[in-house]
Structure formats: structure tokens, C-alpha cells
C-alpha positions in Angstrom: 208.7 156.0 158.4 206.1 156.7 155.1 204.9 155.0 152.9 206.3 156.3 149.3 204.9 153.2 147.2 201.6 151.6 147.6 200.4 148.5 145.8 196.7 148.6 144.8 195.7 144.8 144.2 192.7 144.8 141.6 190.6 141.9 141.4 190.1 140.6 137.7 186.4 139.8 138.1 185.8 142.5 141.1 184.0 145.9 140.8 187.1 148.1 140.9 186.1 151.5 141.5 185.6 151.7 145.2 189.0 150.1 146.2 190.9 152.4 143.4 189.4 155.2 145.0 190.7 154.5 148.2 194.0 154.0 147.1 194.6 156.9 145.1 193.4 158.8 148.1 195.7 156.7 150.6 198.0 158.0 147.8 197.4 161.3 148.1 197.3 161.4 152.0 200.9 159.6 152.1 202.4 161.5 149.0 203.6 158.0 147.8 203.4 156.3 144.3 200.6 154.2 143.4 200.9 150.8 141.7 198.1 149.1 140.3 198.3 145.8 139.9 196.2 142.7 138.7 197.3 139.6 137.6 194.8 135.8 136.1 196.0 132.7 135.0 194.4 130.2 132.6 193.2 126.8 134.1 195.4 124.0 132.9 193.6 121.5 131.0 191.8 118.6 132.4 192.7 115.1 131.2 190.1 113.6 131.7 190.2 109.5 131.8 191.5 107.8 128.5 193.9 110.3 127.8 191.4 112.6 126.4 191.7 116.8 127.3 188.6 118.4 128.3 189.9 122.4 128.2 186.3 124.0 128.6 186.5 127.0 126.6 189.9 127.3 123.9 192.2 128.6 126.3 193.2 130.8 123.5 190.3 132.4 124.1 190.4 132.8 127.9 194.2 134.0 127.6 192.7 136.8 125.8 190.2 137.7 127.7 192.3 138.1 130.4 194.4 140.4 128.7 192.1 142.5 127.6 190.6 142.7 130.9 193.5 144.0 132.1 194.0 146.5 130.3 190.6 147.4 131.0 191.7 147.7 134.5 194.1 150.1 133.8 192.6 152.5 131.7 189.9 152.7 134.7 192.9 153.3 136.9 193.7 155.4 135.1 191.3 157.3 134.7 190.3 157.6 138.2 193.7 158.6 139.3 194.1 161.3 136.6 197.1 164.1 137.8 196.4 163.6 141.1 198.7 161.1 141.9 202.1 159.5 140.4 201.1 156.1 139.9 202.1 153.2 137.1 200.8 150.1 136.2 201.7 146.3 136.3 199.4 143.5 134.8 200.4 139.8 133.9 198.9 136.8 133.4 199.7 134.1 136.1 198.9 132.7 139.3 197.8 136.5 140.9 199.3 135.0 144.2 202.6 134.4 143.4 203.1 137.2 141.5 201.4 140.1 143.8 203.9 138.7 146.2 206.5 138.8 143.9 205.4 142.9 142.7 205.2 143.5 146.6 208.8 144.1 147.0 208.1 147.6 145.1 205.8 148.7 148.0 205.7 150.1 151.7 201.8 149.1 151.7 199.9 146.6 149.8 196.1 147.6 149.7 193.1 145.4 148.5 189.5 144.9 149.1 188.0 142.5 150.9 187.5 139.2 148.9 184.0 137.4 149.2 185.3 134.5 150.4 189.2 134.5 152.4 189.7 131.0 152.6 188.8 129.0 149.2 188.2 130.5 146.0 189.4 130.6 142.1 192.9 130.3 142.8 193.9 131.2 139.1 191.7 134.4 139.4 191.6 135.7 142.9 194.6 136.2 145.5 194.8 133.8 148.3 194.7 136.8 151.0 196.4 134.5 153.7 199.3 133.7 151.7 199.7 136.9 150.5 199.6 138.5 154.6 201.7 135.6 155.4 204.1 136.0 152.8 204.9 139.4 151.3 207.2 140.9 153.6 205.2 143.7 153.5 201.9 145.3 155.7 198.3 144.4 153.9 196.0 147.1 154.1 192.8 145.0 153.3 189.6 147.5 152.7 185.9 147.3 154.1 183.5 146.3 151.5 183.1 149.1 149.1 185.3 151.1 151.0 185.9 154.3 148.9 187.9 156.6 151.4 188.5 156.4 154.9 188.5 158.6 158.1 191.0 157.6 160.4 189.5 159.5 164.0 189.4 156.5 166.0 192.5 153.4 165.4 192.4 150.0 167.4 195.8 148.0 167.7 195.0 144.1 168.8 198.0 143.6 170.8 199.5 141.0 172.3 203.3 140.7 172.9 204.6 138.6 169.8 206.9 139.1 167.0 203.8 139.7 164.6 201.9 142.4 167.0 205.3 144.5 167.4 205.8 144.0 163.3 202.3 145.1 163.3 202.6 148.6 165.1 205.8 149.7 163.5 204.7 148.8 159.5 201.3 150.9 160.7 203.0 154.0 161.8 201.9 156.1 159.0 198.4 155.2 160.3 199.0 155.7 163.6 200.5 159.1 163.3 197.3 160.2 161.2 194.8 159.4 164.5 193.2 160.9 166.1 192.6 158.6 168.7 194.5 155.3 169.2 193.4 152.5 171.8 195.8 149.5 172.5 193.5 146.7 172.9 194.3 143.2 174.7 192.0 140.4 175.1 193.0 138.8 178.4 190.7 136.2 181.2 193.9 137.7 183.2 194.8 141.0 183.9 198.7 140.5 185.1 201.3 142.8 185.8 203.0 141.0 182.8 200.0 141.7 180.0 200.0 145.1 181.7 203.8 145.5 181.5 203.3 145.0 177.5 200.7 147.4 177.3 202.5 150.1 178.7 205.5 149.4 176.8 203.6 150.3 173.7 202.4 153.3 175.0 205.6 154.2 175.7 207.0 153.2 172.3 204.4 154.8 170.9 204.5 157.7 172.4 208.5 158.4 171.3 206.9 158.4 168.2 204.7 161.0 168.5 201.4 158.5 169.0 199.3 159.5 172.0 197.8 156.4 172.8 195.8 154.4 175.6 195.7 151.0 176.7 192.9 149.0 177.9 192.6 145.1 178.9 189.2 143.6 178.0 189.2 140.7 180.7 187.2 137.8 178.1 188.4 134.4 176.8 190.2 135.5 173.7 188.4 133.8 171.1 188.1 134.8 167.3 185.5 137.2 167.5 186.3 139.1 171.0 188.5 141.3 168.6 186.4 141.7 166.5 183.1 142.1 168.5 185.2 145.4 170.4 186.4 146.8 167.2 182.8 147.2 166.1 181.2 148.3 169.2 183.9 151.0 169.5 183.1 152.2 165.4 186.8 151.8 165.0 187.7 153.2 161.4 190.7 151.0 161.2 192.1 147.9 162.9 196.2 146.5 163.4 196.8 143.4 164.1 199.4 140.6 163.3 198.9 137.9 161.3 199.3 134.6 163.3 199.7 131.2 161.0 201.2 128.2 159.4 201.8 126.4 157.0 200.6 122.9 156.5 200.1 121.0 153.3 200.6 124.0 151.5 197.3 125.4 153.1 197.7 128.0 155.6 195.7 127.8 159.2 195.1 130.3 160.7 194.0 131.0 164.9 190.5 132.2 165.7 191.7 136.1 166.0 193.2 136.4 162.2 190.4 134.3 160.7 188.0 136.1 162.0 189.6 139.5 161.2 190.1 138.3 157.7 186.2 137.4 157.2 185.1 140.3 158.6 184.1 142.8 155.5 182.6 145.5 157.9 185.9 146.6 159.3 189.4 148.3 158.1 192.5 146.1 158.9 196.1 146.4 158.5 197.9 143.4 159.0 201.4 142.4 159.6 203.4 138.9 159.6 
């Protein structure tokens, strides 16, 4: 497995030119095609009581500001990308959500920065990052904070034996391969032969693949940040996890692990539902 197609997410109000950067060099690295991608909506108008609309600016106005702000995007992606790497481009105006979600089944990897805030936000301007993990069918590459390249000598997998952990490794391959060191990482009060069972079943797996990798049980109460607290202390340059969550309401809830992977802007995650 490679990945041939890789979807750059560009944030409409964001500073671009770090996360291009990476992606044209993720690009590069993989041989793979590089979409960029950005996407806005306007606010519906308020109707405010009496049956009077309250629209704020003349939406008009807004719609075209979006659009040219697009292309704006794209010429810097453009520009940035030069010869170096195939890549196209795909802009629209709507709910940036629904429609990277929609664009992700063009890709092997969708790649986008780190938002400043996961969990709430300017749902008609930002992507809702937690949807988007939960939902595209595809693995989410999302970027340190002003991540412009990245080495890739030392890769942590947070495993534990679940449908999302084993997605996890396998949609991460390419980045495993690349390695130069791999650790497979549980967060256990208990060391059993069962966790220990899993680990080595990994290692096994992984090694069929041509990923030389070891395993190591961290014996803590798994809480949000014990994944996150080893991933730092061991200067990992990229973490792989699954995404665990549900739905309710519309609003997806997530466990401690994912959440605080998700908020954590120091780190390099790929993550996999």
C-alpha cells in the first residue's frame, strides 16, 4: 500500500503556507498527487423576533469574499507546489465539513493542520476535525502547529486491540515503512498475557510487512493524557492511533485518549476510524 492521492485541507481564515509545505513534500516523498482543497459557507440569515432579517453584512458580499479567497488559496498553492509535484485544485463554497468529506473519496491520505480549537468553532468556516476523523473513510494526517516538513526517525503506534487501532496500523503503512524506528505503545494498570498476546501480534504483523518494530507496555491508568505525556517524552515525530467515538445529538464525544490527541498541537498524528 501507497498513498497515490493526498488531500491538503486549507483553512479559509488560516495562514496556509506551513501546512502546504508539508503536503507538497508528503507529496513528493509518497510520489502521489496533491489535492488542495478549501471549502466556506455563508451564515444563513437571522430572523430576528417580528419577522424581521438581521444578515450582518450583505451576504452578497460575504459570498464573494469567499470566493475570492479561494482562489487566493490556490494561486498560493500553487505557487508553492510549482513542477514539483502533480497536484489540482478543488474549492467550493459550503459547509467545509460535508464537503471535505465528500472530496475525501479522491484520496489515500487526508492532511490538515491543527485547528485552534477541535471541539467548537465557525462551523461555516472551519472543518469540524472529529467528524471529519470519524467520518471520511479515509486516515487524517493532522499536522503540528506550523509544521512545514517532517522527519519521521522515531513513530509511536497507541495500540490497543480494537477495530480502529488495527484500521489505524494498516492506513499508516506508508509511514511506517519510512521509520526508522517504530515503538508499539499500550497503556495498561495490567500487564496480561492477553495485552501482551496483542502486542506481539503486531509485531508480527508488522514485521511481514517489512516494519521492524518493538512493543512496550507502560503499566498507568489509561487516561487521556498518558498517550500523550509518552509520545512527548519519547520526541516522537509522529503518532497512530484510532479514532474512538459517537455520535449523540449530532455532536460527536469522544474518550479521554482521542481528545486529547486531537488538542494536542505539539505532536504529529495520523488517525484512523
Amino acid at each position: 500500500m501507497t498513498y497515490k492521492s493526498i488531500l491538503l485541507n486549507l483553512n479559509i481564515d488560516g495562514v496556509v503556507a506551513p501546512i502546504i509545505k508539508l503536503g507538497v513534500e508528503l507529496a513528493r516523498r509518497f510520489d502521489a498527487r496533491l489535492i488542495g482543497f478549501s471549502a466556506a459557507d455563508v451564515p444563513p440569515p437571522i430572523v430576528m423576533e417580528g419577522g424581521t432579517t438581521f444578515e450582518g453584512e450583505s451576504m452578497m458580499v460575504q459570498l464573494q469574499n469567499i470566493e475570492r479567497r479561494i482562489e487566493d488559496l490556490r494561486s498560493e498553492l500553487e505557487g508553492l507546489a510549482g513542477t514539483t509535484v502533480e497536484s489540482e485544485w478543488c474549492g467550493a463554497v459550503g459547509n467545509p465539513t460535508r464537503l471535505l468529506i465528500n472530496a475525501a473519496c479522491a484520496a489515500d491520505l487526508i492532511v490538515t493542520a491543527s485547528p485552534e480549537s477541535v471541539f467548537s468553532g465557525n462551523v461555516h468556516r472551519s472543518t469540524d476535525l472529529g467528524s471529519l476523523i470519524l467520518q471520511a473513510g479515509r486516515p487524517v494526517f493532522v499536522a503540528a502547529n506550523d509544521q512545514k516538513s517532517i522527519r519521521l526517525s522515531k513513530v509511536i503506534v497507541g495500540w490497543k486491540n480494537t477495530r480502529e487501532a488495527r484500521r489505524a496500523v494498516v492506513d499508516a503503512m506508508p509511514f511506517l515503512r519510512l521509520a526508522q524506528e517504530v515503538r508499539i505503545i499500550t497503556i495498561s494498570e495490567e500487564a496480561t498475557d492477553e495485552v501482551w498476546s496483542s502486542l506481539n501480534d503486531v509485531v508480527a504483523f508488522l514485521s511481514g510487512h517489512g516494519v521492524e518494530a518493538k512493543a512496550e507496555i507502560f503499566p498507568e491508568k489509561s487516561d487521556g493524557g498518558t498517550i500523550v505525556d509518552v509520545a512527548v517524552a519519547m520526541d516522537a515525530d509522529l503518532i497512530i492511533s484510532g479514532g474512538y467515538g459517537h455520535s449523540r445529538l449530532r455532536e460527536w464525544m469522544f474518550g479521554g485518549a482521542t481528545r486529547s490527541l486531537l488538542g494536542n498541537d505539539r505532536l504529529n498524528r495520523v488517525m484512523s476510524h
